[in-house]
C-alpha positions, 0 to 999 in steps of 0.5 A: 356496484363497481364503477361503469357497470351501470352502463352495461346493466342498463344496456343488458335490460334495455337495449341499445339505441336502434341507431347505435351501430351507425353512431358508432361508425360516424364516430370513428370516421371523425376521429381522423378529422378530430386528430388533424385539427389537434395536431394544427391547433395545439401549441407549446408542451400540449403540441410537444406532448401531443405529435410526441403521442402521435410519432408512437402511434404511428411507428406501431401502425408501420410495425403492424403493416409491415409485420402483415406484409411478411405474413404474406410472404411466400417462397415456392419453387417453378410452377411446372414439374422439371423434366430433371430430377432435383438433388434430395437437398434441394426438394425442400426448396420446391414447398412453399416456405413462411419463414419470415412469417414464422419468425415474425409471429416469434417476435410477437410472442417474446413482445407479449411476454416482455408487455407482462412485465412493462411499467409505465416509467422504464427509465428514471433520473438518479438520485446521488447519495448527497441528495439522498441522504444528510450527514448527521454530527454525534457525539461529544462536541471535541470528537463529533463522528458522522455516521449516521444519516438522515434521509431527505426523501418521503419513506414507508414504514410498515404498521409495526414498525419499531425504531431501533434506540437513538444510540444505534440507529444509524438511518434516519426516517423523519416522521414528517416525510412517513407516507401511508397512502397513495393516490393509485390511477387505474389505466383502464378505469381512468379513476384515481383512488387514494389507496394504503400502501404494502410495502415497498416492492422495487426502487430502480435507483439502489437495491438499499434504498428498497430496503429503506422503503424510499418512494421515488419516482419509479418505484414499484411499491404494492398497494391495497386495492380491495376497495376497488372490487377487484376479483380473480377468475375463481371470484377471490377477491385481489388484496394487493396489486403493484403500482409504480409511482409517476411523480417526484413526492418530495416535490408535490406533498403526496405520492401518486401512482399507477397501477399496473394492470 
């Protein structure tokens, strides 16, 4: 059985509390309470983190009374019928008008559409191709050439994957910074699971560095998730999902991700 289900199973057979409804208001009404006494008692990158968090949330909850506010907005002409007859161009005018509505509810669409497609991270640091890659000396010792490369940052490479013979490969990927597996956070779920990686969907940093399977912060790789149970709305159950890394590998020893719901 999936996580958390146990809880509506349980709720399916027995029932809820004959005071659930009122817990449940009695909740909400402290969090004002619970919010209010974070705010005050944090401090450091936990207050810095926190009023970060709460400065968004309250621009969206502006967003949303204004948005409210211009879906009330009507236009309409006089009350009362004038006694002069009105110009064919101005008869529109009379009816009442839900323009700004209209182009509000717009917004709202090409929002949720653009939301399809929101990451977790939108924008990542650069990486320069000095810190990327180091320069490897070959060939004899009087005429040493340095074109080839060796890439400094932990890399995927697919299960069949073959090295091309030492002469000719020109980037080098070190078994030792090779990753298979990624511990994958479900947004929803809030459950980490370590997961096998795809492949390498989209690295921000360089259209080639994708092509080489580099996993830096912000990449897009795709992952596994047919252990988490997840099926579609004709009951397939979903084989790869895309997930987009959140911290710096090279730095921590491991890849931890996302999952894009």
């Amino acid at each position: 059985m999936p996580q958390n289900e146990y809880i509506d199973r349980h709720t399916k057979l027995h029932g809820k509390r004959l005071d659930h409804d009122e817990r449940v208001r009695k909740r909400t009404a402290r969090e004002a309470h619970k919010v209010a006494k974070d705010s005050q008692s944090f401090t450091g990158l936990r207050a810095k983190l926190y009023q970060k968090k709460r400065h968004h949330e309250k621009i969206q909850m502006k967003k949303r009374i204004r948005q409210k506010e211009e879906s009330n907005v009507k236009s309409a002409g006089p009350q009362e019928p004038s006694s002069t007859p009105l110009p064919q161009y101005l008869l529109d005018r009379s009816q009442p008008t839900n323009a700004k509505a209209l182009s509000s509810a717009i917004k709202n669409k090409r929002k949720e559409s653009a939301a399809k497609f929101s990451v977790p991270l939108p924008k990542v640091k650069g990486i320069s191709e000095e810190e990327m890659f180091k320069v490897v000396k070959t060939g004899k010792k009087t005429a040493k050439k340095g074109w080839k490369r060796m890439i400094t940052k932990p890399t995927f490479v697919g299960p069949d994957f073959t090295r091309r013979p030492v002469k000719y490969e020109r980037f080098i990927r070190p078994m030792g910074l090779r990753y298979k597996k990624a511990h994958v956070t479900h947004p929803e779920l809030k459950v980490t699971v370590q997961l096998p990686i795809i492949s390498v969907k989209k690295n921000p940093q360089n259209p080639m560095y994708t092509q080489l399977g580099v996993l830096s912060k912000g990449t897009i790789i795709e992952c596994n998730v047919s252990e988490l149970g997840m099926v579609t709305a004709g009951g397939k159950v979903i084989w790869g999902r895309y997930a987009q890394i959140t911290n710096n590998c090279d730095m921590d020893g491991c890849v931890n991700a996302v999952l894009l719901v």
